[in-house]
C-alpha positions, 0 to 999 in steps of 0.5 A: 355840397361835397365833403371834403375829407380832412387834411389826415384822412386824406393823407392816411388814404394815400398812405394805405394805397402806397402800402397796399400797391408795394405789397401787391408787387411783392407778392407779385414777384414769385409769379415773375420769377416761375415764368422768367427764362427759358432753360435748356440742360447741357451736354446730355450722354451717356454715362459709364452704364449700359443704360444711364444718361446725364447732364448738365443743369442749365446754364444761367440758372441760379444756384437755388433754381430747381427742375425737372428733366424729361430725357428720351431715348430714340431709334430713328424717329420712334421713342422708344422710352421716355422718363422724367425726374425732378432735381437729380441730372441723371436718370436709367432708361430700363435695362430690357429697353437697352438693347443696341449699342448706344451709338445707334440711340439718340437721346434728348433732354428739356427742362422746366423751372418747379418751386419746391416747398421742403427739403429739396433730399428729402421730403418735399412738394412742388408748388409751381412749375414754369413752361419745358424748354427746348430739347437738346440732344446729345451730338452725334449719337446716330439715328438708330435706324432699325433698317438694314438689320444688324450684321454680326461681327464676331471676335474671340471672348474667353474666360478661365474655363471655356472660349467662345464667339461674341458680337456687340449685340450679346449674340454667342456661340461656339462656346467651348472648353479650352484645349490646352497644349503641354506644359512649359517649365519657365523656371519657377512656374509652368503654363500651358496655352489653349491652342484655340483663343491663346489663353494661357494657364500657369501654375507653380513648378512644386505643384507637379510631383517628380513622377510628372502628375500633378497635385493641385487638387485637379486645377489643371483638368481642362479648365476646371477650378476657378471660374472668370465671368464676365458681363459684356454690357457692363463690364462687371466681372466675377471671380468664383472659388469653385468651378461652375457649369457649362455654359452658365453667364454673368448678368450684372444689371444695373438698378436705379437708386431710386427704385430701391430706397421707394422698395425699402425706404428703411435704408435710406439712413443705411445707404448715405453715399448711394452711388448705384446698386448692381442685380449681380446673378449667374444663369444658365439658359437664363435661369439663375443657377446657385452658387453654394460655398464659393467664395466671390470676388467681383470688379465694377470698372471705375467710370464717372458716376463712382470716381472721386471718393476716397472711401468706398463700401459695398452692402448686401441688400436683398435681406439684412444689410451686410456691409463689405469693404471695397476698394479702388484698384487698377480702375476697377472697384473691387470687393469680396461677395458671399455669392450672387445678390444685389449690391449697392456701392457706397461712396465717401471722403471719409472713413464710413464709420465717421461719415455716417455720423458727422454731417457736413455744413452746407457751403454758402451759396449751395443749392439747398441754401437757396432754396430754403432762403426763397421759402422762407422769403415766401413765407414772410411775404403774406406775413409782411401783408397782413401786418401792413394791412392791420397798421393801415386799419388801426391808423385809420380808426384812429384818424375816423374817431378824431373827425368824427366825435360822438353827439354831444361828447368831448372832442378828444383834440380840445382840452375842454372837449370843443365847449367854450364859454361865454 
């Protein structure tokens, strides 16, 4: 004969199948979280660098979603570079790929939801990825065809010391001191014009004796004294105390932040506020050239990625950090240099001797909020299981000892143990 459970274990039964059934679904729910939404990043360009693109994080996504991007630089059908990252919407393609006008690159960018477990700057792990969605691609950024060859198109460069003939592609030549005409007394100053590419020098009249030579300390000796360098790709210049060599160039590179704090980690604390760093260097037939006892002023143009601060600081970072103060003007960034080397701009709202010691508050719904909410929503879920699973267990021992009482003893429901008397 089948026994029939009693009215309390039945319903303690029901009870534990409840519980185990919502915990189930709870647990359930990050699984349907990862795999929901199919994300594609925004409006993928370049930005104000040769060789850095960025985008837009993906319309629909939460404020505590995460994602790593894979961006890809093509010419014609051919990927010539491809790159991923995780969080950041930016990333640098290297600076020897980068070799065309960007016109000619087309370049493309898809994403994928990633649960990250720590803090999302700083050290942290992914623990789950969703499926790459589509590409989206930069409108009308060319095809890059490799076929016909470049053609050059030359226009007339200069700096203080020499002129010369440059394409879009980097190609030079021609290069050559300026000829100068005569000097020309206009009231106060005197200027005299290169009679090949216009570029004009003046001086002040009381720098010229009455017996008409001059006394400048040889300023005026066909280009000699303070040199202007320019790099073409970036549009960084140099401003040089002392006169340089024939024929020496600007390289200004780019690098990425990221591969400078992964080289030295230990300015991570040095650096709040990265903005970028620049390889500044003066070569000639592409071999640096030293530069001793020459004072430096170099320009970065202001672009998208630099704008918007209130305070900004440069420091020195191929050896001991060395801090300069730099400032916007006449859209360029512009501080004082000891010499070539590597840079890295900084950007605040506020004066860095405050900011590197007082820490905004992170303002409700930002990202990194999300992202610690769902963690420790992560955490207590498992938690919350296991507590309901004791509860349901200690319940049902319970109901087991009062149904089922030990042979010959008391049960504990009945004042005298169940024996009555005749």
């Amino acid at each position: 004969m089948r026994r029939e459970k009693p009215p309390g274990r039945q319903k303690g039964a029901r009870l534990f199948s409840m519980l185990l059934a919502v915990c189930l679904m709870i647990a359930a729910l990050p699984l349907s979280v990862s795999a929901a939404g199919e994300y594609v990043p925004g409006n993928p360009r370049w930005s104000g660098y040769q060789n850095q693109v960025q985008w837009d994080r993906p319309a629909g996504a939460a404020s505590g979603d995460s994602f790593e991007y894979e961006a890809q630089l093509l010419l014609g059908d051919d990927v010539v570079e491809s790159k991923a990252v995780e969080i950041d919407t930016y990333l640098f393609f290297t600076n020897d790929v980068v070799t065309r006008p960007q016109e000619e690159y087309t370049i493309r960018v898809r994403a994928r939801w990633i649960m990250i477990v720590g803090d999302p700057d700083g050290q942290y792990m992914v623990a789950d990825v969703g499926e790459w969605g589509p590409w989206a691609t930069k409108a009308g950024s060319g095809g890059g065809e490799a076929e016909p060859p470049h053609e050059h198109s030359y226009t007339q460069k200069h700096d203080a010391a020499q002129h010369w003939q440059a394409c879009s592609c980097g190609d030079k030549k021609d290069a050559a001191d300026h000829s100068f005409g005569a000097w020309t007394a206009d009231g106060n100053t005197e200027s005299r014009t290169c009679t090949v590419c216009g570029y004009a020098e003046t001086r002040d009249a009381a720098q010229t004796s009455a017996t008409g030579e001059t006394t400048d300390n040889g300023q005026d000796s066909g280009g000699e004294g303070i040199a202007e360098l320019t790099d073409e790709n970036t549009g960084v210049s140099v401003s040089l105390s002392e006169a340089v060599p024939e024929g020496v160039e600007l390289y200004a590179g780019v690098m990425e932040a990221e591969s400078l704090l992964e080289e030295k980690p230990e300015l991570k604390e040095e650096l709040d506020g990265l903005l970028s760093v620049y390889e500044i260097s003066i070569r000639q037939n592409g071999e640096p050239v030293e530069i001793k006892d020459s004072a430096m002023t170099v320009r970065i143009p202001m672009n998208s990625h630099l704008e918007g601060y209130a305070h900004y600081q440069a420091v020195r970072v191929d050896g001991e950090p060395e801090r300069i103060k730099a400032k916007a003007e006449d859209g360029s960034l512009v501080f004082e240099a000891g010499g070539p080397g590597r840079y890295a701009v900084l950007g605040s709202d506020t004066p860095f001797s405050v900011s590197a010691i007082i820490q905004p508050d992170p303002l409700p719904g930002d990202e990194k909020d999300g992202n610690a909410v769902y963690i420790v929503l992560l955490a207590a879920i498992p938690a919350a299981v296991l507590l309901a699973l004791l509860l349901v267990f200690l319940y049902r021992k319970k109901r087991k000892a009062q149904d089922n009482p030990p042979a010959g003893g008391k049960d504990p429901s009945e004042p005298d143990g169940g024996n009555t008397k005749n």
